[in-house]
C-alpha positions as CSV (number, residue, x, y, z in Angstrom):
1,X,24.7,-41.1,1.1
2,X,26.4,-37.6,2.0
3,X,26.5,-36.5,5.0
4,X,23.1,-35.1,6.0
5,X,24.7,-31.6,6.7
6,X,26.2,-31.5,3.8
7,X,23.1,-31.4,1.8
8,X,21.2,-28.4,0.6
9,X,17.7,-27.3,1.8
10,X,16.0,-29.2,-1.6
11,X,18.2,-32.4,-1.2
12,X,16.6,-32.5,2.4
13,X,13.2,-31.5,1.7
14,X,13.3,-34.2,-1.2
15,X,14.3,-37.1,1.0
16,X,12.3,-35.8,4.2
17,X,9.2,-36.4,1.6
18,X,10.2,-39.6,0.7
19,X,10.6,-40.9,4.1
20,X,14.7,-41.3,3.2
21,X,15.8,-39.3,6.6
22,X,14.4,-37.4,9.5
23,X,14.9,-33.9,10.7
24,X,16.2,-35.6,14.2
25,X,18.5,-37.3,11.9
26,X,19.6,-33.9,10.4
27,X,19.7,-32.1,13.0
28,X,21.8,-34.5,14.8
29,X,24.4,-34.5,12.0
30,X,24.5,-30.7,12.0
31,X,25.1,-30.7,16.1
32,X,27.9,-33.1,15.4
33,X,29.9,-30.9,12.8
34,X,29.2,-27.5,15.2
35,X,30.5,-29.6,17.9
36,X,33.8,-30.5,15.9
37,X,34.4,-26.6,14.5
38,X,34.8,-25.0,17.4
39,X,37.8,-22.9,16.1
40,X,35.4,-21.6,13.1
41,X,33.9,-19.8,16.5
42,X,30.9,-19.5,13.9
43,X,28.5,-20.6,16.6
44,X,28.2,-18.7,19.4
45,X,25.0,-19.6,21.4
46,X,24.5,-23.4,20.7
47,X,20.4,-24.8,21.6
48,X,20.3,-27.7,21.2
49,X,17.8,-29.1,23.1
50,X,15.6,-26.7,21.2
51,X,16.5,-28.1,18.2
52,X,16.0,-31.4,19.2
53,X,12.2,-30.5,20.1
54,X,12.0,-28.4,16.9
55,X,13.0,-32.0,14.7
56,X,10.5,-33.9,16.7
57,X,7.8,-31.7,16.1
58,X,8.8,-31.4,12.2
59,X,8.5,-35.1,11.8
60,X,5.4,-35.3,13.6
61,X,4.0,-32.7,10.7
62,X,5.9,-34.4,8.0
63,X,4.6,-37.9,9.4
64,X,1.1,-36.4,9.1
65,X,1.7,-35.0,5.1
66,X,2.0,-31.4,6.7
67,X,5.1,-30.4,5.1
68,X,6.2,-27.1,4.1
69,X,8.9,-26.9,2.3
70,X,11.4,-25.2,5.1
71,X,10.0,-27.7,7.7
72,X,13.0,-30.5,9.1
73,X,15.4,-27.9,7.8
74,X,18.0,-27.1,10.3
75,X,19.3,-23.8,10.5
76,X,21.9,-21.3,12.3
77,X,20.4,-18.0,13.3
78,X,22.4,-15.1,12.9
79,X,23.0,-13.4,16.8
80,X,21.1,-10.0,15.3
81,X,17.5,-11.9,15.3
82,X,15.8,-12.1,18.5
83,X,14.8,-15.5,19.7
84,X,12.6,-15.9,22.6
85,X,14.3,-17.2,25.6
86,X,17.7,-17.4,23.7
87,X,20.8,-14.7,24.2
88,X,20.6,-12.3,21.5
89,X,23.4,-10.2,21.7
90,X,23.9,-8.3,18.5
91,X,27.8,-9.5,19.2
92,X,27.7,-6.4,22.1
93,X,28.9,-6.7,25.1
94,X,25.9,-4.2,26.4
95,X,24.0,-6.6,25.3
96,X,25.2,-9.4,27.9
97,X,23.0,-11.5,29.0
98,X,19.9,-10.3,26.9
99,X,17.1,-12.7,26.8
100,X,14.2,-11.5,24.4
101,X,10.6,-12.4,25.7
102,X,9.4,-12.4,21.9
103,X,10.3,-13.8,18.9
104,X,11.7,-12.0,15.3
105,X,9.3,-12.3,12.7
106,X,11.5,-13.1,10.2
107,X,12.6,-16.4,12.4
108,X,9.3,-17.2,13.6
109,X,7.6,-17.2,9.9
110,X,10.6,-19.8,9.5
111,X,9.7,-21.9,12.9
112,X,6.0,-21.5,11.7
113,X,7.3,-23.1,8.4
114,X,8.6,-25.9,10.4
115,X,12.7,-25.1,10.0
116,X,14.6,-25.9,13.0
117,X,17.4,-23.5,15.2
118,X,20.4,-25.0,15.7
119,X,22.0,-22.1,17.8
120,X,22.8,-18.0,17.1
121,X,25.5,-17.4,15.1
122,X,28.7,-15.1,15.4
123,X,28.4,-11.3,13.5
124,X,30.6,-7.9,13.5
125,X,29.0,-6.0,16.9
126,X,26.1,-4.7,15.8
127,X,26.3,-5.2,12.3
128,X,29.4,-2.9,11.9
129,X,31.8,-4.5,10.2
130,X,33.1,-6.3,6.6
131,X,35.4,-8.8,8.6
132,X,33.7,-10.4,11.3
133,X,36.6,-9.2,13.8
134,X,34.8,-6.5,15.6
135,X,32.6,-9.2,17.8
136,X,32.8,-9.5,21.5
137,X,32.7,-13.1,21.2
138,X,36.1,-13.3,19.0
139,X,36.6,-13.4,15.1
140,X,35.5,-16.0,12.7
141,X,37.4,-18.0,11.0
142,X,37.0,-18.4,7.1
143,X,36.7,-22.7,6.4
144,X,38.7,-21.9,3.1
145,X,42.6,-21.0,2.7
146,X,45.0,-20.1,0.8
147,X,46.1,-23.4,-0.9
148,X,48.6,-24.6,1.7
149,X,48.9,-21.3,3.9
150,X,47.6,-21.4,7.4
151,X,46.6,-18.2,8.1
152,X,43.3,-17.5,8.7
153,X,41.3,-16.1,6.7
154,X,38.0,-13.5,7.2
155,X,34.8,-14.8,6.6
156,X,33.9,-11.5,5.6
157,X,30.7,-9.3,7.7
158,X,28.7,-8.6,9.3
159,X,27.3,-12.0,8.3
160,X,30.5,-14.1,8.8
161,X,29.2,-16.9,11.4
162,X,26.2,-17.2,8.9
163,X,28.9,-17.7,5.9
164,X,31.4,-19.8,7.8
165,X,28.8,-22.1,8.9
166,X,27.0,-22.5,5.9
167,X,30.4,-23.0,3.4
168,X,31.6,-25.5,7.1
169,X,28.4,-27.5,6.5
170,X,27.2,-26.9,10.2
171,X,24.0,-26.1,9.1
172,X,21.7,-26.6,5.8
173,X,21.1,-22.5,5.3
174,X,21.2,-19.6,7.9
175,X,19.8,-16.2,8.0
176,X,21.7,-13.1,7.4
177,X,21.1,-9.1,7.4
178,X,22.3,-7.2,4.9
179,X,22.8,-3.1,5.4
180,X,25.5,-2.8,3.1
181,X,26.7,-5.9,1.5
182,X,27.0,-8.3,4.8
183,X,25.4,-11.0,3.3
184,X,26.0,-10.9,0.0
185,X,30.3,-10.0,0.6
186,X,30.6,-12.6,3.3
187,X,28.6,-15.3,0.6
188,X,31.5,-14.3,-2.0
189,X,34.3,-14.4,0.5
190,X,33.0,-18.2,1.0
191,X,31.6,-19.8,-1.8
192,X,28.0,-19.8,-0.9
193,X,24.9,-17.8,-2.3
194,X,23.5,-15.0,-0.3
195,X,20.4,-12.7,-1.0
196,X,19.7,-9.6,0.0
197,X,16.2,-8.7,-1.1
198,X,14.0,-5.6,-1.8
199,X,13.6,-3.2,1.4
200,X,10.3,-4.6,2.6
201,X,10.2,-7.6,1.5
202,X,11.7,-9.4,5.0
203,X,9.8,-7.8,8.1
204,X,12.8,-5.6,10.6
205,X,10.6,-6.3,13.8
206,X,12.8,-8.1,16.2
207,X,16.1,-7.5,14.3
208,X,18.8,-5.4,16.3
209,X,18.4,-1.9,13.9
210,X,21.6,-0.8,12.7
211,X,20.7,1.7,10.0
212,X,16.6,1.5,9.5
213,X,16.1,2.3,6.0
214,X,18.4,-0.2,4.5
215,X,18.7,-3.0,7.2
216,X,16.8,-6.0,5.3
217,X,17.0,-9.4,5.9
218,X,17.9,-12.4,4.0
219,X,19.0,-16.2,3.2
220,X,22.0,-17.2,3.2
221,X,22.6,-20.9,1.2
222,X,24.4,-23.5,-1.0
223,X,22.4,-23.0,-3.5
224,X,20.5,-20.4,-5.6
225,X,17.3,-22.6,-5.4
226,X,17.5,-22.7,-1.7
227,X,17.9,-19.2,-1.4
228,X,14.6,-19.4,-3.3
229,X,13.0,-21.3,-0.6
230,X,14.1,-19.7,2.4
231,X,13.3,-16.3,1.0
232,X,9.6,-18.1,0.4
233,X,9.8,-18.9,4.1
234,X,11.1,-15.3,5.4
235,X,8.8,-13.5,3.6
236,X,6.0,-11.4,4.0
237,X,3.9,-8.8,4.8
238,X,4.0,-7.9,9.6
239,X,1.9,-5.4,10.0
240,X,4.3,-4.8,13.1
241,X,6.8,-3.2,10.6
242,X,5.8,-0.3,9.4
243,X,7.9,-0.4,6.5
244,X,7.0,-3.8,5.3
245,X,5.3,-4.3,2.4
246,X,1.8,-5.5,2.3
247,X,2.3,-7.4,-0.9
248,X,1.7,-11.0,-1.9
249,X,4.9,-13.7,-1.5
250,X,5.1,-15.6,-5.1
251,X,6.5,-19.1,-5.1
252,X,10.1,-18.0,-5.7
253,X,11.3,-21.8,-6.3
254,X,8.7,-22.3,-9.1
255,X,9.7,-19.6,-11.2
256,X,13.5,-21.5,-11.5
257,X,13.7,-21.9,-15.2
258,X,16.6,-21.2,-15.7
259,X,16.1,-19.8,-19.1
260,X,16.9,-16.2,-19.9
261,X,16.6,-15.9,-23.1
262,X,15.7,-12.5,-24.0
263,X,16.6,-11.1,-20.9
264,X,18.4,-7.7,-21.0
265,X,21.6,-7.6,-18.6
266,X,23.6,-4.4,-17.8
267,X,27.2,-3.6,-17.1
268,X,27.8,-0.5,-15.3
269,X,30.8,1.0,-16.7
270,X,31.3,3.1,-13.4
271,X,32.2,-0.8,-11.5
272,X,35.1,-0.6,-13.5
273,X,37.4,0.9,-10.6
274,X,41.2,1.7,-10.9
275,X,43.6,-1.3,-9.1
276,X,40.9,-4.1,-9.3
277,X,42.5,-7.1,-9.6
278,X,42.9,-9.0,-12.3
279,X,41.3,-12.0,-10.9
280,X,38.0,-9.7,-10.1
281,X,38.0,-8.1,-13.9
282,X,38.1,-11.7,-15.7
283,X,35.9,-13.3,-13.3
284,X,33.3,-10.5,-14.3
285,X,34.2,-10.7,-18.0
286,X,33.2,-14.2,-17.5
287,X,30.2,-13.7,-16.4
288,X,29.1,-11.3,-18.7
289,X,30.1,-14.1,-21.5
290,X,28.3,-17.3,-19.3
291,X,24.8,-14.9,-20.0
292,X,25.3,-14.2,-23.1
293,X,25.9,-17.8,-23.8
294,X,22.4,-18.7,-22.2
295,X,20.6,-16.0,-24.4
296,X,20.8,-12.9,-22.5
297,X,21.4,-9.8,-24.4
298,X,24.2,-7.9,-22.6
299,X,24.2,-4.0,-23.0
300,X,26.7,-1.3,-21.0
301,X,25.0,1.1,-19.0
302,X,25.6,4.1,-16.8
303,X,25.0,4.4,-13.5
304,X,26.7,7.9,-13.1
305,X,26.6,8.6,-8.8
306,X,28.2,5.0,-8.4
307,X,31.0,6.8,-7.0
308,X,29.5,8.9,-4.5
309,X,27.8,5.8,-3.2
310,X,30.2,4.9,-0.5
311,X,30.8,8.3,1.1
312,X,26.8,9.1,1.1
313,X,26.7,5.4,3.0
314,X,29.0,6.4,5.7
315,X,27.5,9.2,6.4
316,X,23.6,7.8,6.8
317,X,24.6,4.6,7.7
318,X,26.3,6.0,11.5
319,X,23.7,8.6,11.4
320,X,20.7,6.0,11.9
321,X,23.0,3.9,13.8
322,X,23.6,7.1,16.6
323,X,19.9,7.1,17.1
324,X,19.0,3.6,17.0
325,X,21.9,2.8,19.5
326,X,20.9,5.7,22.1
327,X,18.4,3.5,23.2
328,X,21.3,1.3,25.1
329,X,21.6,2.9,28.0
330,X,22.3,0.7,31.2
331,X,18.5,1.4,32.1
332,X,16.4,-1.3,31.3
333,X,18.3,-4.5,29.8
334,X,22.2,-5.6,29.1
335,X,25.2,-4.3,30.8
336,X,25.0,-1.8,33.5
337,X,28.2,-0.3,34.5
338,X,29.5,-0.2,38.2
339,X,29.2,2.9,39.6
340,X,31.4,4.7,42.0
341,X,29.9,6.6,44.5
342,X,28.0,10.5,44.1
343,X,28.0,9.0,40.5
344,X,24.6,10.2,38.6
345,X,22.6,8.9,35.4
346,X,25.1,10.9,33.3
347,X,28.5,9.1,34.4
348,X,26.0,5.8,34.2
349,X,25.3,6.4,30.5
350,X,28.8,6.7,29.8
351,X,30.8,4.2,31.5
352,X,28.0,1.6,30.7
353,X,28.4,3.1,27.1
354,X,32.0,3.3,27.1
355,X,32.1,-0.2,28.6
356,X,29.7,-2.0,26.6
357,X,30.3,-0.9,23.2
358,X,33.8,-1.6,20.8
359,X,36.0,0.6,19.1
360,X,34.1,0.2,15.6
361,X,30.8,0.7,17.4
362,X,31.5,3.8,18.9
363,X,33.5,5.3,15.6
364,X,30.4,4.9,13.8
365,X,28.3,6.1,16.6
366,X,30.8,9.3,17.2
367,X,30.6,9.8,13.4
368,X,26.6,9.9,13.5
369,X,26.2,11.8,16.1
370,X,28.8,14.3,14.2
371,X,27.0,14.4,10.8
372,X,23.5,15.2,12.9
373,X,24.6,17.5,14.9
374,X,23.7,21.7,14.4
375,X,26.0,22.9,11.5
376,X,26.6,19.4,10.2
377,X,23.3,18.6,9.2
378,X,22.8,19.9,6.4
379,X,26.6,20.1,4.9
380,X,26.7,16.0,5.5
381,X,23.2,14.5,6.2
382,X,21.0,16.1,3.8
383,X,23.2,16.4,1.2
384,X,24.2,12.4,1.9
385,X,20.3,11.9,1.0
386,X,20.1,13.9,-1.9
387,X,22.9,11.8,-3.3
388,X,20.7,8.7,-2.4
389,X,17.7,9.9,-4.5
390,X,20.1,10.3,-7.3
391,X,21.5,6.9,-7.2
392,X,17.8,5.7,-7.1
393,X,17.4,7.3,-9.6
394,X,20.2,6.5,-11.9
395,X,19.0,2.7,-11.3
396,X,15.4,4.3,-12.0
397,X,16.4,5.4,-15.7
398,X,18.2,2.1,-16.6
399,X,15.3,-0.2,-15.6
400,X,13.2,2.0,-17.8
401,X,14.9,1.6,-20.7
402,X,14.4,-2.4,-20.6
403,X,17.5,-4.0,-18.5
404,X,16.1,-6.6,-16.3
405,X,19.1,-7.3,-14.2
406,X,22.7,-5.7,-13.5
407,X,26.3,-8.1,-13.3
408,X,28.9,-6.4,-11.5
409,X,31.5,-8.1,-9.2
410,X,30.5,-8.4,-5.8
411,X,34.1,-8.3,-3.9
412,X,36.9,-5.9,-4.7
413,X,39.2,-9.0,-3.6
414,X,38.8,-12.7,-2.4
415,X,39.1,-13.4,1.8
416,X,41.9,-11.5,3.3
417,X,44.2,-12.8,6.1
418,X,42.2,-11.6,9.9
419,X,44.4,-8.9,10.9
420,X,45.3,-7.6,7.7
421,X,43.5,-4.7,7.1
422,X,42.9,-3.7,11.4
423,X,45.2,-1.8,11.5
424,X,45.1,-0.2,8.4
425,X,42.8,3.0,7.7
426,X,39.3,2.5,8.6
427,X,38.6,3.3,4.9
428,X,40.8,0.8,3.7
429,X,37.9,-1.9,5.1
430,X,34.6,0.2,4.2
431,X,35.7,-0.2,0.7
432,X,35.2,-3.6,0.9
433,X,31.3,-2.9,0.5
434,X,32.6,-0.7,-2.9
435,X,30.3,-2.7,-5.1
436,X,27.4,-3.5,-2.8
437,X,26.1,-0.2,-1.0
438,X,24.6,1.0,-4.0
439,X,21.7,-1.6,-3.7
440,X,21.1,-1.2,0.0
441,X,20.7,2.9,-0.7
442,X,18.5,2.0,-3.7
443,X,16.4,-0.5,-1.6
444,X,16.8,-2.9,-4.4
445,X,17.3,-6.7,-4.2
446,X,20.7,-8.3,-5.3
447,X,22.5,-11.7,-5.1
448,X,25.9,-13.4,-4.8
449,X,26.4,-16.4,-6.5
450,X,29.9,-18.1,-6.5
451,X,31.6,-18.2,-9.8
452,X,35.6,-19.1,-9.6
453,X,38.1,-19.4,-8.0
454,X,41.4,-16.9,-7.5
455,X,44.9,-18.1,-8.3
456,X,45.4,-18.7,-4.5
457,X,42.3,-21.2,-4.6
458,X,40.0,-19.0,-3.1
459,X,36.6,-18.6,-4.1
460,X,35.1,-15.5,-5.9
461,X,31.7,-14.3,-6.2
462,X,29.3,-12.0,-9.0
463,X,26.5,-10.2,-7.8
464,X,23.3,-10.0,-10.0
465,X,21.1,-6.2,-8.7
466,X,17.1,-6.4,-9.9
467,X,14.1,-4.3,-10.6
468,X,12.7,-4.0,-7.2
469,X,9.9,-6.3,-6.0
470,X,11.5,-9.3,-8.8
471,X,13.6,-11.6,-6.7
472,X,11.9,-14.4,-8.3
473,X,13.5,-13.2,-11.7
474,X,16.5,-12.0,-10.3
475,X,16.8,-15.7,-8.9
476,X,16.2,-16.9,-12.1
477,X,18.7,-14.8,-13.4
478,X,21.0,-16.0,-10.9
479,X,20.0,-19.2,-11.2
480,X,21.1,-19.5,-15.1
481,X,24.5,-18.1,-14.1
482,X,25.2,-20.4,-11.3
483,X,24.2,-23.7,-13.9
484,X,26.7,-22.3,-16.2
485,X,29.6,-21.4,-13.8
486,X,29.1,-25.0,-12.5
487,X,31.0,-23.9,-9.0
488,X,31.0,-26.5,-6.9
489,X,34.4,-26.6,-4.8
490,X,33.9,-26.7,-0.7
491,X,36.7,-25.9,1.3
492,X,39.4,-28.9,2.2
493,X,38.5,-29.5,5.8
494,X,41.1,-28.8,8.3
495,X,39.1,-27.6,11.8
């Protein structure tokens, strides 16, 4: 048999059924590979005696024919969820030594489904990042490399321990957030499949907000039918978050078909960017031809404020961020400065401040606060929203006129060397979310699916956007392409 943490969520389920394994079994296999990649630094806040207790309780329901489909399924938690009783950090260093007294409701609809926590995984500090090196725990390292090069590689971010550990086979799936593109760029950098759905579809209460209206939740997983589970498990209407969406959960795995004939797919000339590598270009002509091949009927389309996408991001993005961070203070939980003395609540707030947060942090926080401030307001902010509505819009339009789902790469590039770009102009990195903001300021759901890999041996990823509210076709969608890609390399193992 594979190993058991090499197997995807439906392999397990399958065999859990049958009597084949046990979650104990599985979760012990997955504790074994985290122990043995400690230099993937993916794992960050290991539980597992909680797991443990989690698999014996998940047999006992699977013993008594009470199975969900998520339930024995071991799982890393990305360190953004809050867990009850277990350090939930956000990757801050003002967040030392947090311990939540309640539970996310994204990872407590998956505990209620029976899934197990092996341990919180690594991230960019708050979410801030496309590399996973702006974490106070250290970077992660990408399991993949360049052929016969050393160097490490990024797992891409925010979502990097998520990625890592999933393409490491530490764990069977693991939960990501996606504000940007960190679960679907770290999911290409890696060779896994991540899904970011519709805004609302995944509850926000008990996530560390970054940027409120386009924080959403997702799976991150081997396979485009797990994703389809998980997202079953995740999902739902909390009537704790105001801005989720009080709609019913369809059985996402069911409607796999994999057939799309008839299906309308657009190409939005405006992803065509100057220098994208060749790699990236063929990949996505690819693609375009793999759909076509299983019946789709491919059609170019416009999507004409594309390029004001990434500066309209940057600006709303650190503007939410400014406000939602105020709220750590040194006050009521994390890391409080010391204070010298005749010191008031002012110096307080900003040596625990200065202290507490990194370098990326507080650019995007000084950069928010800018954009907000009297005179600013309007010449950045508002305007930054108007240029969301349009690209709504523009997404709006080509949905009407029948396309059903939109290919466009999901990386400007495979993994790059950790370092590489640090140093380089912060711009330089936010471009790596070049093809995936536009979804996040549209609220719209989109996937990554693994397609190739580069010349270096490096895998690369295609991103599939849908009508909002249709992950189950978009997965369907993306399910189609992933059967006729046929990607199924995994990274030589070296750690």
């Amino acid at each position: 048999m594979t190993d058991l943490n090499a197997l995807t969520i439906a392999e397990a389920r399958d065999l859990l059924r049958k009597g084949e394994t046990t979650s104990v079994a599985l979760t012990e296999a997955c504790l074994g590979a985290i122990e043995g990649a400690g230099v993937l630094n993916a794992f960050v806040h290991n539980t597992p005696e909680l797991a443990l207790e989690q698999a014996r309780a998940a047999d006992a329901r699977l013993a008594g024919g009470d199975a969900p489909a998520m339930c024995g399924i071991p799982l890393g938690i990305k360190d953004l969820f809050c867990t009850k009783g277990v350090p939930s950090q956000a990757a801050s260093a003002i967040l030392n030594g947090f311990k939540p007294e309640y539970e996310s409701t994204v990872t407590q609809n998956l505990f209620d489904a029976g899934a197990v926590m092996l341990g919180k995984l690594n991230m960019d500090e708050f979410a801030m990042g496309s590399s996973n090196e702006t974490s106070t725990y250290g970077n992660v390292v990408n399991p993949w490399r360049r052929g016969n090069d050393e160097t490490p590689l990024t797992p891409g971010g925010s979502s990097g321990g998520s990625a890592s550990a999933v393409a490491a086979d530490l764990c069977l799936a693991a939960t990501g957030t996606d504000t940007g593109g960190s679960i679907r760029q770290p999911a290409a950098f890696v060779g896994i499949t991540g899904l970011k759905p519709t805004y609302g579809r995944c509850s926000r209460w008990g996530i560390v907000a970054f940027a409120s209206s386009l924080d959403q939740a997702g799976p991150m997983t081997k396979t485009v039918r797990d994703a389809a589970i998980m997202l079953g498990a995740m999902a739902g209407h909390d009537p704790m978050d105001s801005t989720s969406a009080d709609l019913p959960v369809p059985d996402f795995e069911a409607m796999l078909t994999g057939d799309i004939r008839g299906k309308t797919i657009g190409i939005p000339k405006e992803y065509r960017m100057d220098g994208m590598p060749d790699e990236i270009e063929t990949l996505w002509a690819e693609g375009r031809a793999m759909l076509e091949d299983a019946g789709a009927k491919i059609v170019d389309i416009s999507l004409p404020h594309t390029k004001y996408a990434l500066p309209a991001y940057y600006v709303i993005a650190p503007a939410e961020a400014s406000s939602n961070l105020a709220r750590y203070d040194g006050v009521r939980y994390g890391h409080r400065a010391k204070l010298s003395q005749g010191d008031g609540i002012t110096e307080m707030y900003e040596k625990t401040r200065a202290e507490g947060f990194g370098a990326e942090v507080k650019r995007r926080v000084m950069i928010g606060t800018y954009v907000l401030s009297a005179g600013f307001y309007d010449a950045y902010y508002n305007r930054a929203r108007r240029v969301r509505a349009l690209i709504k819009r523009d997404f709006d339009e080509v949905f009407a006129q029948g396309v059903d789902a939109i290919l466009t790469p999901a990386t400007p590039s495979a993994a790059f060397g950790l370092g590489e770009m640090t140093d380089a102009d912060p711009v330089q990195m936010y471009l790596n979310d070049v093809f995936t903001v536009t979804v996040n300021l549209a609220g719209l759901p989109g996937i990554a699916v693994p397609t190739g890999l580069d010349r270096q041996g490096l895998p690369l990823g295609l991103q599939l956007i849908g009508r909002p509210w249709e992950e189950g076709d978009l997965l369907n969608t993306a399910y189609a392409l992933e059967a006729a890609a046929g990607f199924v390399s995994k990274p030589a193992k070296w750690w």
